[in-house]
C-alpha positions in Angstrom: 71.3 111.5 85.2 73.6 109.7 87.8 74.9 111.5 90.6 78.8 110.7 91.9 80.8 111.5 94.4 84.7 111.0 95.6 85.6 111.2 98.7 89.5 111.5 99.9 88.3 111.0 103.7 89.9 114.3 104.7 88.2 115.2 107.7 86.1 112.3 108.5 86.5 110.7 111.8 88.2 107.3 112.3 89.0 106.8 115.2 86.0 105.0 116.2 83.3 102.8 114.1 80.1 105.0 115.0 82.4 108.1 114.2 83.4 107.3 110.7 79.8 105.8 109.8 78.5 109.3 111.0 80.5 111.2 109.1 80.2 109.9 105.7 76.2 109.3 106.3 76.5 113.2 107.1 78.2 113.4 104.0 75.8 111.1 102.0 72.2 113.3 103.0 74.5 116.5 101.6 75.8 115.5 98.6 72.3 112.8 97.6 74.8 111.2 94.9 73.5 107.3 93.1 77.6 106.2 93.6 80.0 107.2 96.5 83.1 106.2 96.1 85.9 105.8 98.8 90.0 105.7 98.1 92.5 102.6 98.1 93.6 101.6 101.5 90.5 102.7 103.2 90.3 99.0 104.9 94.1 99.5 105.8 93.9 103.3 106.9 90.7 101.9 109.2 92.4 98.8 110.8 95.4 101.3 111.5 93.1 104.0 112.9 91.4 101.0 115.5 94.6 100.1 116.7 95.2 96.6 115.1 98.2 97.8 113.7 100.4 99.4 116.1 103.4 97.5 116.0 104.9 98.3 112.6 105.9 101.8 112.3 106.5 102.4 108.6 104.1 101.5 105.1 105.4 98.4 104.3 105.8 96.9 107.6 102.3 97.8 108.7 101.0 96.6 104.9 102.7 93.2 105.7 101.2 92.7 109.1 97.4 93.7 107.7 98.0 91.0 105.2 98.0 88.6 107.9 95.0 89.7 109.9 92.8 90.7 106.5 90.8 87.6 106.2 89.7 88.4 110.0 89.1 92.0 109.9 87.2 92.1 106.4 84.4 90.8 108.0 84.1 93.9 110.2 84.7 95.7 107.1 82.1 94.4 104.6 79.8 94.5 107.3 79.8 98.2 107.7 80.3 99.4 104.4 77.4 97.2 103.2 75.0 98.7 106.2 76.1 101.9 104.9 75.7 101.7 101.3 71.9 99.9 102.6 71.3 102.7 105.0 72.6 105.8 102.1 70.2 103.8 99.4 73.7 104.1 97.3 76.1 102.4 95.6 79.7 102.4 97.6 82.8 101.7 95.9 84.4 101.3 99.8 87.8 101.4 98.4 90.5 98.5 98.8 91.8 95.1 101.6 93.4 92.7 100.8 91.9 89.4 100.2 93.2 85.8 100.1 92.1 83.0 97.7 94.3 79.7 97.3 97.2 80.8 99.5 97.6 84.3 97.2 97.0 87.4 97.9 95.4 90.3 96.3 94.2 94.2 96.5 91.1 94.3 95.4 88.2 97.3 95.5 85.0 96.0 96.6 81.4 98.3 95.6 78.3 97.6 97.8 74.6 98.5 96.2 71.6 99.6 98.0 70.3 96.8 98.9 73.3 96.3 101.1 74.7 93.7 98.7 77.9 92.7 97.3 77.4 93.7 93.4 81.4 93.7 92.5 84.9 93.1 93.3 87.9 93.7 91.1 91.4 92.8 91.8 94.4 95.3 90.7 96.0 93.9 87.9 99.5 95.0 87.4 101.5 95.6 90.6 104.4 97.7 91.5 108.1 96.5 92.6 106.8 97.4 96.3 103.5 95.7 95.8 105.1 92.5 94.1 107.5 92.4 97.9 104.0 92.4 99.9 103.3 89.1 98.6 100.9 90.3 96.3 99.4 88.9 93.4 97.8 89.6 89.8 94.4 89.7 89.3 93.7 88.2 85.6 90.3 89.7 84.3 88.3 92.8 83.9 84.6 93.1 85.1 81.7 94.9 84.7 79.2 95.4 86.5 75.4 97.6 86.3 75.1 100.5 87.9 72.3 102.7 88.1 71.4 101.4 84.7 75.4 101.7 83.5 78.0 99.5 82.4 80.7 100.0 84.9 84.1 98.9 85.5 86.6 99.4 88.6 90.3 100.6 88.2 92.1 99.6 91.4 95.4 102.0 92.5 98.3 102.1 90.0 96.2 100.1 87.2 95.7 103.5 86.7 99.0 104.0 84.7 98.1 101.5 82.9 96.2 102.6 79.8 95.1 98.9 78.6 93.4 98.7 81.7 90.7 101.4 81.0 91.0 100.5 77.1 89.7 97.2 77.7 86.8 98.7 80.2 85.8 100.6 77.1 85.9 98.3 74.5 83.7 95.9 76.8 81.2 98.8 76.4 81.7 100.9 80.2 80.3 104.1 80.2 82.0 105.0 83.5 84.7 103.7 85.0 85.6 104.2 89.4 89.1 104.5 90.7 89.7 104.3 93.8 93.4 105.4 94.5 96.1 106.1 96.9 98.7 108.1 95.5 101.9 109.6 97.9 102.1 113.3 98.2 104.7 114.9 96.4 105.6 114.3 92.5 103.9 111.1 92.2 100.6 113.3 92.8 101.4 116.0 90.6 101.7 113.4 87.6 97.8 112.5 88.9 96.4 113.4 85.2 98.7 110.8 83.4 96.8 108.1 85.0 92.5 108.4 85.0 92.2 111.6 83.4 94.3 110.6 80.4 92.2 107.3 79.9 89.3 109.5 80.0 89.7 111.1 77.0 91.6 108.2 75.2 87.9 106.1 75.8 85.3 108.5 76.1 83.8 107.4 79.2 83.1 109.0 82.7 85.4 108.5 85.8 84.8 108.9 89.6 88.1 109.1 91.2 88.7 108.6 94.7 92.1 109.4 96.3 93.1 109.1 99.8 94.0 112.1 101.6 96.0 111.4 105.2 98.9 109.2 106.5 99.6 105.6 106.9 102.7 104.6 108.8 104.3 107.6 108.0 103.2 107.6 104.4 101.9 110.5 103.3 99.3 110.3 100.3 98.1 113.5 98.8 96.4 113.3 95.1 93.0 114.7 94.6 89.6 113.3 94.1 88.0 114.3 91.1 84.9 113.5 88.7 86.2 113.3 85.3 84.7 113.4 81.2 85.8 114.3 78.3 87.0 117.4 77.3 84.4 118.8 75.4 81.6 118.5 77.3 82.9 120.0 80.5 83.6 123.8 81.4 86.9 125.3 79.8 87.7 122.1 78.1 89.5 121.5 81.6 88.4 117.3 81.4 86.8 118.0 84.6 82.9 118.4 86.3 84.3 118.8 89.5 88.1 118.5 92.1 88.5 118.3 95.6 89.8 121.6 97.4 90.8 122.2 100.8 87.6 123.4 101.8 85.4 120.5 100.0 87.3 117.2 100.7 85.8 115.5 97.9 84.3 115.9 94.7 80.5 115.6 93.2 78.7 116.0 90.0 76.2 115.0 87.7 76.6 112.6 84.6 74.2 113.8 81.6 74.8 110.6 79.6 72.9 112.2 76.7 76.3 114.7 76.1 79.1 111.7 76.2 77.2 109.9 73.9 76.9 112.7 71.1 81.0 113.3 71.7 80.8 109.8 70.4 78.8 110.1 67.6 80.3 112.9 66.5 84.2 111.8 67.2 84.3 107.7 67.4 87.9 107.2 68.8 86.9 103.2 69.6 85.7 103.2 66.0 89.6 104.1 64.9 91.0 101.8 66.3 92.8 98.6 64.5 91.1 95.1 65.6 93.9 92.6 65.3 95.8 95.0 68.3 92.9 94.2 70.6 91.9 90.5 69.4 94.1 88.1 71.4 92.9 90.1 74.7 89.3 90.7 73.6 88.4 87.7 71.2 84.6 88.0 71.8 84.9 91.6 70.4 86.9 90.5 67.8 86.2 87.6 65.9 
């Protein structure tokens, strides 16, 4: 069994470095999970909260301005999310920056293992109007990576929407998939299921979903962290093992691999699909 958790960072402390590692270290002894996983924009919501970032009062303008002093500041941000993850003996998805390769830039998620070490990175592959006018750019492959003895893939922000993007995941053989997400309050977050919830039971696999809870410039972001299977394995049929609430800002559970796998044995849906749709994006599947 794997342990997960999502946290929405509700209620942590970021106002200072030795604050917020407290907090989520408190959080880590609690919950003992294998894989913590932290929302989009963490990096940004941090850089914000240790006053890099004053001079931009709106979302955009203060997204612009961290693009230009994210090569800098990710330093100080690898640094302590991988002495976390070393310190917690966990994995850490530690959410999103933005990093620059070749004069683009890209949001990317970043997860840490528990040796302190860099063990993935995925860049978000299909971008908003808004993200596109950042200066943003597409990432142009899908990676896994081993987890705790799992195939795993990474689903950054709104390549959540995007079903291909978790297809693809599946079809490369992920058993669980992490989002980490930032998605405004209001009725963006009420259509939360129509992203990772949906491709959860379109591929079968397990999803820890992180979603940032809090304000940034003035943007408020209010979806809900959850831990996610397939319907008939988890209680009422509801797709879920465990949601956030007000009173637990995150979400935890255990994933008994042995019940996903006979949900596929007994109902294929990868087995039903048609090849020639996925060949010219998955050739080495397909041949």
């Amino acid at each position: 069994m794997t342990r997960v958790a999502a946290f929405s960072l509700a209620g942590i402390r970021t106002g200072r470095p030795e604050e917020y590692a407290a907090d989520l270290t408190g959080l880590f002894k609690e919950l003992a999970p294998d894989l913590v996983v932290l929302p989009a924009h963490t990096s940004l919501l941090l850089c914000e909260a240790w006053g890099l970032l004053e001079r931009e009062p709106d979302f955009g303008g203060k997204f612009k301005l961290f693009t230009q002093k994210a090569a800098e500041w990710n330093k100080r941000y690898f640094q302590l999310h991988s002495e976390l993850a070393r310190t917690g003996e966990l994995y850490l998805a530690a959410g999103t920056t933005v990093e620059k390769e070749r004069g683009k830039l890209y949001h990317t998620a970043y997860c840490f293992g528990p040796d302190g070490g860099l063990c993935a990175q995925q860049r978000q592959t299909h971008l908003s109007r808004e993200e596109r006018s950042f200066g943003l750019s597409r990432g142009e492959e899908l990676h896994l990576f081993e987890l705790a003895g799992m195939k795993t893939g990474l689903i950054v922000g709104t390549d959540a929407r995007h079903p291909e993007v978790g297809r693809i995941l599946a079809l490369k053989g992920a058993p669980l998939v992490i989002h980490t997400g930032a998605t405004a309050a209001g009725k963006e977050s009420r259509a939360q299921p129509a992203g990772i919830w949906a491709q959860v039971q379109q591929n079968q696999f397990w999803a820890a979903e992180a979603q940032l809870k809090g304000s940034i410039g003035g943007r408020s972001f209010g979806a809900q962290c959850a831990v996610i299977g397939p319907c008939e394995i988890t209680a009422g049929r509801t797709g879920y093992l465990d949601r956030e609430s007000e009173e637990r800002p995150f979400a935890a559970a255990e994933l008994v691999e042995e019940k996903r796998l006979r949900i596929k044995e007994k109902y294929p849906l990868l087995k039903l699909l048609r090849p020639e749709a996925y060949r010219g994006r998955l050739p080495e599947l397909y041949r």
